[in-house]
N, C-alpha and C positions, 0 to 999 in steps of 0.2 A: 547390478544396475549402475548406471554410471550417473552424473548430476543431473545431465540434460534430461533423462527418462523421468529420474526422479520430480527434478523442475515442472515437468509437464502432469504431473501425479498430482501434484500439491497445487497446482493451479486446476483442476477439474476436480477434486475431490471438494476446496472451499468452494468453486464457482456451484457447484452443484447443493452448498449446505450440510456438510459435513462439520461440526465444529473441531476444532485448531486440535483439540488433544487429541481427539480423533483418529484424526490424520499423523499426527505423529507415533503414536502407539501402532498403527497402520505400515508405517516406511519404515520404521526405527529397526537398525541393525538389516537391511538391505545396501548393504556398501555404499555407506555414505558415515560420517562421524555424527553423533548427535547432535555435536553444537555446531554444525553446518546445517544439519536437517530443520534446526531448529529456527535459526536465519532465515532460510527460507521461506518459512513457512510463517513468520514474524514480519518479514519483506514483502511478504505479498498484501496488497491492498484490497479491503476488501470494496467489491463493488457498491455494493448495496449504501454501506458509508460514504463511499465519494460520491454516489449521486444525492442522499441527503446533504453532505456538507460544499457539492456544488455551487450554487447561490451564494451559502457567506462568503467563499473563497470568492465569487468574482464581487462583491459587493466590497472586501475589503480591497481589495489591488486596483478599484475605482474610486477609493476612498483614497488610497494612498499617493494615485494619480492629481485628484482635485489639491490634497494637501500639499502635493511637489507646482503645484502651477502655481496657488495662492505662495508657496514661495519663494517663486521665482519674482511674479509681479512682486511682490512685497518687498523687493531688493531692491528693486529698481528707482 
């Protein structure tokens, strides 16, 4: 198997709720190194996490905005 197949494995294996060892005990030693497989599979976000931590991320880089205008005005 080459990366790309593999890449596409380890993104439907978690998207689907498999957990991480899982899946690596699953692809491991299919033509790939393990500390590549591992990358991978460490690289991949999971969904479920970004849509909880959604909200604080934009709550902070609105916060980080208001803090950059107060100091600009504050320069002036």
């Amino acid at each position: 198997m080459n990366k790309k197949e593999i890449n596409y494995k380890v993104k439907n294996l978690i998207s689907s709720g498999v957990p991480r060892s899982e899946v690596f005990s699953q692809l491991s030693g299919q033509g790939l190194k393990d500390g590549q497989l591992a990358y991978l599979i460490a690289s991949y976000a999971d969904p479920i996490l970004c849509h909880i931590h959604d909200r604080k991320v934009s709550f902070a880089i609105a916060l980080m905005f208001i803090q950059a205008a107060v100091a600009f005005l504050g320069s002036r």
